[in-house]
BAKE-279005 format. One line per 10 residues: number of its first residue (from 1); their letters; for each residue x, y, z of N, C-alpha, C. Coordinates in steps of 0.02 Angstrom, whole numbers, plus 50000, padded with zeros to 5 digits. Last residue first. Layout:
// residues N
NUM> a> X:Y:Z:X:Y:Z:X:Y:Z | ...
This chain:
// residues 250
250> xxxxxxxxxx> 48636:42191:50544:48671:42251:50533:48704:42262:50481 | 48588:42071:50517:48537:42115:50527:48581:42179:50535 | 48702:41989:50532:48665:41987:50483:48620:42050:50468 | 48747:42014:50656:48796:42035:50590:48734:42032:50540 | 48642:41949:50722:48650:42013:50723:48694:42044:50681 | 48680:41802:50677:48599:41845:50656:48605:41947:50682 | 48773:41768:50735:48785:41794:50698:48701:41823:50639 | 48722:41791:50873:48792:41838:50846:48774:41839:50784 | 48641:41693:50864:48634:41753:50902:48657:41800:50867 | 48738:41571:50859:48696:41598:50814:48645:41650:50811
240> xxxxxxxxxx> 48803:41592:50979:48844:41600:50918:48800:41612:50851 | 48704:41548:51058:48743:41622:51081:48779:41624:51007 | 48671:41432:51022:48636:41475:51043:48663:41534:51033 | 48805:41361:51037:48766:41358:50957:48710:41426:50984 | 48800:41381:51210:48867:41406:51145:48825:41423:51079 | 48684:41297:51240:48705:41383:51239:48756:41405:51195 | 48737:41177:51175:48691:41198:51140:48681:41287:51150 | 48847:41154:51252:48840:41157:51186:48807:41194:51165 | 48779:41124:51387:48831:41174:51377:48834:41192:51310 | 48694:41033:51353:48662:41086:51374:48723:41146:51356
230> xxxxxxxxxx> 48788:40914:51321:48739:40930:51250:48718:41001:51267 | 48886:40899:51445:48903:40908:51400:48841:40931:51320 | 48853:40881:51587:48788:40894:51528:48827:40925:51473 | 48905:40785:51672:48941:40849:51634:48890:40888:51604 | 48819:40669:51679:48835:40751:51749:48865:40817:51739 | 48855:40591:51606:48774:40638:51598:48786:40687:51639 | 49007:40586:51559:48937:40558:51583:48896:40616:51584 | 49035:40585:51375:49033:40590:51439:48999:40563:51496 | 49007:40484:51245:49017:40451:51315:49043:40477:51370 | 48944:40566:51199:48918:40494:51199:48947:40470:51256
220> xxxxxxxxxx> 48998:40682:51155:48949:40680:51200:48907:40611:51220 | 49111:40632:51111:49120:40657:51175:49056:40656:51211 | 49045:40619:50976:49088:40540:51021:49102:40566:51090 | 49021:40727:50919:48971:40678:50937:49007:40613:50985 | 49119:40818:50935:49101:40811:50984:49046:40733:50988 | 49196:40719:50822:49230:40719:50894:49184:40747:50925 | 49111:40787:50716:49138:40707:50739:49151:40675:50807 | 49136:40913:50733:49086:40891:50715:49076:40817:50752 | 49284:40908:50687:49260:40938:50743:49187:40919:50781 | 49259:40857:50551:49310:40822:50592:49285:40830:50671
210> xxxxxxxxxx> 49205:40951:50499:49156:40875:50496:49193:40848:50535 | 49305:41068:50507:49252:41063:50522:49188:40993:50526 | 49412:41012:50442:49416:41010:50492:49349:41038:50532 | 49346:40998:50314:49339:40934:50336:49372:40955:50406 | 49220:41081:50237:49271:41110:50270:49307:41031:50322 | 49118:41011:50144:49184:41017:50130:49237:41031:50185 | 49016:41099:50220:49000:41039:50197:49087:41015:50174 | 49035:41215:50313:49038:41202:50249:49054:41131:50239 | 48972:41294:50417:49039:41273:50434:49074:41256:50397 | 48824:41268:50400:48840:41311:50442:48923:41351:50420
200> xxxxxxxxxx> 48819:41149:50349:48786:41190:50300:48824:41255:50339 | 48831:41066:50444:48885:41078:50416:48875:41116:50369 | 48733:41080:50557:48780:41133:50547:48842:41116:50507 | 48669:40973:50516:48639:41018:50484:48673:41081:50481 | 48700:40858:50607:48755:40889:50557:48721:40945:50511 | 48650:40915:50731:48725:40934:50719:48749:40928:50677 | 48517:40892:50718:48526:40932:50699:48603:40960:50710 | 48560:40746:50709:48519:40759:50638:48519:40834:50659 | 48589:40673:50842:48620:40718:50821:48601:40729:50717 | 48484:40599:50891:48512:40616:50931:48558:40696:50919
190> xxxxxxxxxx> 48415:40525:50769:48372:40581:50803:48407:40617:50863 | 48545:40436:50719:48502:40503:50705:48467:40551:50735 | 48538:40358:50852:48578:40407:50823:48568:40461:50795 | 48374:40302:50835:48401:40337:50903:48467:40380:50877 | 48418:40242:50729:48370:40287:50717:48391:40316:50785 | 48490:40149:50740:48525:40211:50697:48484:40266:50702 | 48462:40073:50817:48495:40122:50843:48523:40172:50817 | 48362:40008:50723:48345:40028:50785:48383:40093:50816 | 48470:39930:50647:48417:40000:50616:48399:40047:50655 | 48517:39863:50717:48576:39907:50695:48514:39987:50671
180> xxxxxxxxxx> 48421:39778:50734:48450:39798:50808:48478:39872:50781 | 48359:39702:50624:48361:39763:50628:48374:39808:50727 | 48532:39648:50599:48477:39720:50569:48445:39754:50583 | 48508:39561:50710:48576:39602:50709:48554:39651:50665 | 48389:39499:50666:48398:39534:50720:48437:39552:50723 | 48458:39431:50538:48402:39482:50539:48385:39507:50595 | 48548:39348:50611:48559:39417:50581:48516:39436:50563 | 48506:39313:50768:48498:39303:50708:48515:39366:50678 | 48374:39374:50897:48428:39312:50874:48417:39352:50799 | 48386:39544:50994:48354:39509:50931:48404:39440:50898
170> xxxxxxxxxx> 48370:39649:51092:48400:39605:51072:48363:39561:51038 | 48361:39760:51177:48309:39761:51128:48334:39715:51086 | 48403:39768:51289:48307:39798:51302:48267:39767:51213 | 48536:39729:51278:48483:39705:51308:48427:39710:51311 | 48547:39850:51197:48559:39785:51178:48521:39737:51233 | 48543:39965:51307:48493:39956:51229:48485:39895:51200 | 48627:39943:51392:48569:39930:51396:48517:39931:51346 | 48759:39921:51323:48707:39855:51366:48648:39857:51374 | 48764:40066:51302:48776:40022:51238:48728:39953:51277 | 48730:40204:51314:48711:40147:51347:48714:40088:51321
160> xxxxxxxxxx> 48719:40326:51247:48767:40330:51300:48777:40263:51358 | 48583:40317:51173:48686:40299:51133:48703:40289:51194 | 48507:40326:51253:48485:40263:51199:48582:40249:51197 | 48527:40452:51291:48518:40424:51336:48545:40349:51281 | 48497:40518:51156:48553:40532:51189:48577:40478:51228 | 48372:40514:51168:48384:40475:51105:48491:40475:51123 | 48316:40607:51259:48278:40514:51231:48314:40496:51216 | 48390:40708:51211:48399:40686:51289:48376:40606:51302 | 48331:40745:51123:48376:40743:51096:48399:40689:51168 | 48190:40753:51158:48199:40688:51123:48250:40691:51083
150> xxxxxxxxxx> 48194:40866:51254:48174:40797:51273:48198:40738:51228 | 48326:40989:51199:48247:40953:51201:48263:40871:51215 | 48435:41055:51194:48397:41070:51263:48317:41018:51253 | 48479:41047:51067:48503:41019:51127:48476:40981:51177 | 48398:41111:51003:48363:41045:51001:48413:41009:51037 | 48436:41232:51019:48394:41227:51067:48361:41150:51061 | 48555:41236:50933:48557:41242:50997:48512:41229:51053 | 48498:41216:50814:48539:41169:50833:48546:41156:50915 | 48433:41350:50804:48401:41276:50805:48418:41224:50835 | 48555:41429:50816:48521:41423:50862:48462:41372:50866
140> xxxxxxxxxx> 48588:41377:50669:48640:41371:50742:48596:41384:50797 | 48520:41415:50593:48535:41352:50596:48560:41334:50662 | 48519:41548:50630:48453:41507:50619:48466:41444:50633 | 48627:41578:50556:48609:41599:50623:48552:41561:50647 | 48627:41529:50447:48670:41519:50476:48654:41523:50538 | 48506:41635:50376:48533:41550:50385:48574:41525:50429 | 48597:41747:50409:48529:41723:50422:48510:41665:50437 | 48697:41756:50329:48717:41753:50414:48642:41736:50415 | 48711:41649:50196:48681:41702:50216:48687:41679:50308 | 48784:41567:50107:48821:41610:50093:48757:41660:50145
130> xxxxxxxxxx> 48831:41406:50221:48791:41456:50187:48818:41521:50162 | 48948:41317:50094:48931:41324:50174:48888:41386:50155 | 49006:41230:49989:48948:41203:50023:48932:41246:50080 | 49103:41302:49940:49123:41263:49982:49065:41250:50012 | 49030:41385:49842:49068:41327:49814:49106:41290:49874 | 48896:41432:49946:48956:41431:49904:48966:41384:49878 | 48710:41436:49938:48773:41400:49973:48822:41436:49928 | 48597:41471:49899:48615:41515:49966:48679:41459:49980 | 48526:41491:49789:48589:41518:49781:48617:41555:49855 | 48436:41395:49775:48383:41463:49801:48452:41517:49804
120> xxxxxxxxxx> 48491:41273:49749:48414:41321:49687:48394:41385:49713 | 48550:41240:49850:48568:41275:49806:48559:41296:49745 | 48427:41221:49940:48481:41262:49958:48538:41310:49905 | 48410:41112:49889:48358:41165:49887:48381:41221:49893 | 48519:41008:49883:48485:41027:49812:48437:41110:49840 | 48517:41032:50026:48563:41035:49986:48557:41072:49904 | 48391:40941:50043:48403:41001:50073:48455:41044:50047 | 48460:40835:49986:48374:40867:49946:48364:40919:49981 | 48532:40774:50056:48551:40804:49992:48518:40845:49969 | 48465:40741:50176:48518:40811:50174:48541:40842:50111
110> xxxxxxxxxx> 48378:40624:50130:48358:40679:50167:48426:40739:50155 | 48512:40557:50099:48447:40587:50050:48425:40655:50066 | 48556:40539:50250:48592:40573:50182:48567:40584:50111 | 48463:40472:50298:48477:40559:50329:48514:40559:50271 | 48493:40351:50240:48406:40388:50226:48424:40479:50239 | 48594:40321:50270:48612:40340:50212:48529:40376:50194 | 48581:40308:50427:48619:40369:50428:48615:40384:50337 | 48487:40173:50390:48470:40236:50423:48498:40285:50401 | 48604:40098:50359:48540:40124:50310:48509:40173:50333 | 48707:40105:50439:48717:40140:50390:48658:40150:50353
100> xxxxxxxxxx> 48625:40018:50540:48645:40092:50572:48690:40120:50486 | 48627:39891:50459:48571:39924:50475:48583:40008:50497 | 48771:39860:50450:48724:39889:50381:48668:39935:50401 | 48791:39816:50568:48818:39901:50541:48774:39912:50489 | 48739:39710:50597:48724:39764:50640:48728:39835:50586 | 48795:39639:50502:48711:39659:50483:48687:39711:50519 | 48901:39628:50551:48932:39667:50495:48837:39680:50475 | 48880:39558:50662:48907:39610:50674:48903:39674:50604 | 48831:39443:50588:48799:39448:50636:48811:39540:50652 | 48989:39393:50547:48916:39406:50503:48857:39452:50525
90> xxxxxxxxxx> 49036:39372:50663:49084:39449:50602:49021:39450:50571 | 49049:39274:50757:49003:39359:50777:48995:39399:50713 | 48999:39115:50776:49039:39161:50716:48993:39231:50730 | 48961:39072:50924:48965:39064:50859:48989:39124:50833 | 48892:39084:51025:48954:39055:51030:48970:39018:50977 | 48777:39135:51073:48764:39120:51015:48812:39049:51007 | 48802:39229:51193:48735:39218:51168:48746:39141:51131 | 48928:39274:51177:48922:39248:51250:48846:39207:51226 | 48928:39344:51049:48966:39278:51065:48967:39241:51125 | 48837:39453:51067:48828:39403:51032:48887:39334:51028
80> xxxxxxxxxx> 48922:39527:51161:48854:39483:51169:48839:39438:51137 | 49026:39552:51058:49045:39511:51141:48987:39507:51153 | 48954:39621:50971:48970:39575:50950:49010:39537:51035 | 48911:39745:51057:48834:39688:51026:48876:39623:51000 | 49015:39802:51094:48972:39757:51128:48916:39717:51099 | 49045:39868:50957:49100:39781:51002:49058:39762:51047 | 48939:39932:50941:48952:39889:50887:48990:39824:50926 | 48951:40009:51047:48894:40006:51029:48913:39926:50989 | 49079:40086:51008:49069:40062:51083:48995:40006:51075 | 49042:40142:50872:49097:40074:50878:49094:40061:50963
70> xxxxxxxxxx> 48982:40263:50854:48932:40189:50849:48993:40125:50880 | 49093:40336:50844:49043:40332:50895:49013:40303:50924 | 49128:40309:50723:49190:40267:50782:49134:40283:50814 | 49049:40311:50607:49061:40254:50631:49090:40250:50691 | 49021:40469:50597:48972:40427:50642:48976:40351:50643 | 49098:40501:50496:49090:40536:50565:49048:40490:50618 | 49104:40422:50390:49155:40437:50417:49154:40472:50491 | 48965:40406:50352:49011:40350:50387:49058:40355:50415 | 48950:40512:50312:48878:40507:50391:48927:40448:50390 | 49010:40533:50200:49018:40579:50246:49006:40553:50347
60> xxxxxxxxxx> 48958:40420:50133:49028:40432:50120:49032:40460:50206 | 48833:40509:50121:48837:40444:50146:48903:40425:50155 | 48875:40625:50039:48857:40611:50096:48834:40545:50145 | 48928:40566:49896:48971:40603:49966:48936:40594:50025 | 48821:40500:49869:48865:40471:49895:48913:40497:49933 | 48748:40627:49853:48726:40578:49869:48790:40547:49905 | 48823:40691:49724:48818:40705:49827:48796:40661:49849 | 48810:40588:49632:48875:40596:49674:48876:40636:49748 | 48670:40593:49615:48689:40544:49629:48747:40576:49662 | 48648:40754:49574:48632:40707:49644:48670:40654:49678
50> xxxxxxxxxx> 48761:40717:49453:48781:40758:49497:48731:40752:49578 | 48651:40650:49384:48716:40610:49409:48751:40669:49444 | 48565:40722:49376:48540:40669:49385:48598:40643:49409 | 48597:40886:49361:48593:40846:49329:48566:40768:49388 | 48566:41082:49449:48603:40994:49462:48549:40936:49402 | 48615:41209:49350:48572:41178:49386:48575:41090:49390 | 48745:41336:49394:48701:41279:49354:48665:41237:49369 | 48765:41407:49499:48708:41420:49456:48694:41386:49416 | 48880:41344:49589:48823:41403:49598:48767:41412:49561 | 48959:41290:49485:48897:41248:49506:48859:41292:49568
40> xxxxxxxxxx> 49059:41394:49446:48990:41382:49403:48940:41319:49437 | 49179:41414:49522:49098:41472:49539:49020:41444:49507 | 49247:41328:49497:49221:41313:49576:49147:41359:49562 | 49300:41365:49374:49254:41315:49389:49225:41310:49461 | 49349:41502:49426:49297:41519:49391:49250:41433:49367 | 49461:41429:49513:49415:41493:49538:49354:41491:49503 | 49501:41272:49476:49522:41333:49465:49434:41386:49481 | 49530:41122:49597:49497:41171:49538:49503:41260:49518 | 49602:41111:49702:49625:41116:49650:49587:41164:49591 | 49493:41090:49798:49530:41143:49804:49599:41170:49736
30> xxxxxxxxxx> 49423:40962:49746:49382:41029:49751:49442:41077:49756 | 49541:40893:49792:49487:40912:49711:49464:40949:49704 | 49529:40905:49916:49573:40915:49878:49562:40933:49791 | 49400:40847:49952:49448:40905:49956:49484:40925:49920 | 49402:40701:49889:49355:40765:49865:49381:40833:49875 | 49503:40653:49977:49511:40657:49897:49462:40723:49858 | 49451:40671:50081:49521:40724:50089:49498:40717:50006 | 49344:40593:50064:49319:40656:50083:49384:40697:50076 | 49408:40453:50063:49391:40482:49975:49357:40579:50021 | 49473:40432:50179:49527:40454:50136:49467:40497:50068
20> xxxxxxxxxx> 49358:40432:50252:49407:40514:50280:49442:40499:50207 | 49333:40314:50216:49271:40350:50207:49306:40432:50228 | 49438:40238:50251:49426:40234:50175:49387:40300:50169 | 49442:40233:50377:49484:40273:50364:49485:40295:50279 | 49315:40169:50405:49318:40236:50437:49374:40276:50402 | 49329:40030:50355:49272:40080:50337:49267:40141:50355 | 49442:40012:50456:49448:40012:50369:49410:40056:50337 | 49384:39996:50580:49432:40042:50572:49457:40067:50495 | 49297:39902:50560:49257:39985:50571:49334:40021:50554 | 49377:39793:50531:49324:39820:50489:49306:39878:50492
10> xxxxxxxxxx> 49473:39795:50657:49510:39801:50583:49454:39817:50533 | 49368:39748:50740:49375:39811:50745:49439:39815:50663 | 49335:39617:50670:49284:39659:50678:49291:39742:50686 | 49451:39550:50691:49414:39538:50631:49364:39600:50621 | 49474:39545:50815:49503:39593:50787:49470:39598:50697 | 49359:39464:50847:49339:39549:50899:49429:39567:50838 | 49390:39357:50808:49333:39385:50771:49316:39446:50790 | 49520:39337:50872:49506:39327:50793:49428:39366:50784 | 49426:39312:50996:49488:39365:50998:49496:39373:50918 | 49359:39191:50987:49325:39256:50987:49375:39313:50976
């Protein structure tokens, strides 16, 4: 089992550092470009293969931030599944993940096509982030108050509990390692779908911003609940998108 628990974390750790290296690559690309190319996908209007490539950025993106989180989640289903099974975990483990990436790659449709709308209506920059305090402000206090809601707190609860989800909802077989993985992607998602909506906020690109982003989602996973680490937050996003709706309006 020791072979198959390093087998396993050498995987998330690969898929995590591949998925930061091509986002620096994009960076960087992007920051190379010269001034007056950066300005023209402001107004030209997106092709079929320019989707496609956000597309993949963002899925790219939802792996890089939201694998190590899932990874408390991931080693226990595979040490269950070898106390269970007492058989080969890596297959079993690697159906888990697919499933929690199909999910997080549905939110990454979903975000592109928000994206695409966003920038038919000429409210982003060339660094993806909004060009209106309105928006912004909006976003952020959304963000803030879906803190404070029940089925951020549902779905919160779900992550911050790796045994007990796995136990409540355990399934033989890699098609139960699927859809176990699906299961919790969806609880993920619905946990934090409106944190990354502030990368529109912060700029889709800005990678110490997706970075930041990242880290709280893993803090708030596994503080404990006494901190209320999501409530504190969410006043902050509250109060900040406050602010900046009043710049806006002045």
């Amino acid at each position: 089992y020791r072979r198959d628990r390093r087998v396993v974390l050498t995987g998330l750790a690969g898929i995590t550092l591949l998925s930061w290296a091509y986002l620096m690559y994009l960076a960087l690309r992007m920051g190379a470009m010269p001034m007056p190319d950066m300005a023209m996908p402001q107004w030209q209007p997106w092709g079929a293969i320019d989707f496609a490539l956000m597309l993949m950025m963002w899925v790219v993106m939802m792996v890089a931030m939201m694998v190590p989180s899932a990874s408390p989640m991931i080693l226990t289903f595979a040490t269950i599944h070898h106390r269970k099974a007492q058989g080969d975990v890596v297959a079993p483990t690697a159906a888990f993940l697919a499933g929690y990436i199909i999910v997080w790659s549905v939110f990454s449709l979903a975000a592109t096509l928000a994206q695409w709308g966003l920038h038919q209506g000429a409210l982003l920059s060339p660094m993806m982030l909004s060009t209106s305090p309105m928006l912004g402000g909006i976003l952020l206090i959304a963000a803030g108050a879906f803190q404070w809601s029940r089925l951020k707190q549902a779905c919160l609860s779900k992550c911050r509990t790796p045994l007990g989800f796995l136990l409540n909802e355990w399934r033989d077989g890699s098609a139960g390692a699927l859809a176990m993985g699906l299961r919790h992607g969806l609880y993920c998602t619905g946990c934090c779908w409106a944190l990354m909506a502030l990368l529109f906020v912060g700029g889709v690109m800005n990678l110490l911003w997706v970075a930041a982003i990242a880290v709280f989602v893993l803090i708030e996973k596994v503080a404990p609940p006494e901190l209320h680490v999501a409530h504190i937050a969410g006043l902050g996003l509250m109060a900040s998108g406050g602010w900046l709706l009043l710049q806006g309006i002045l």
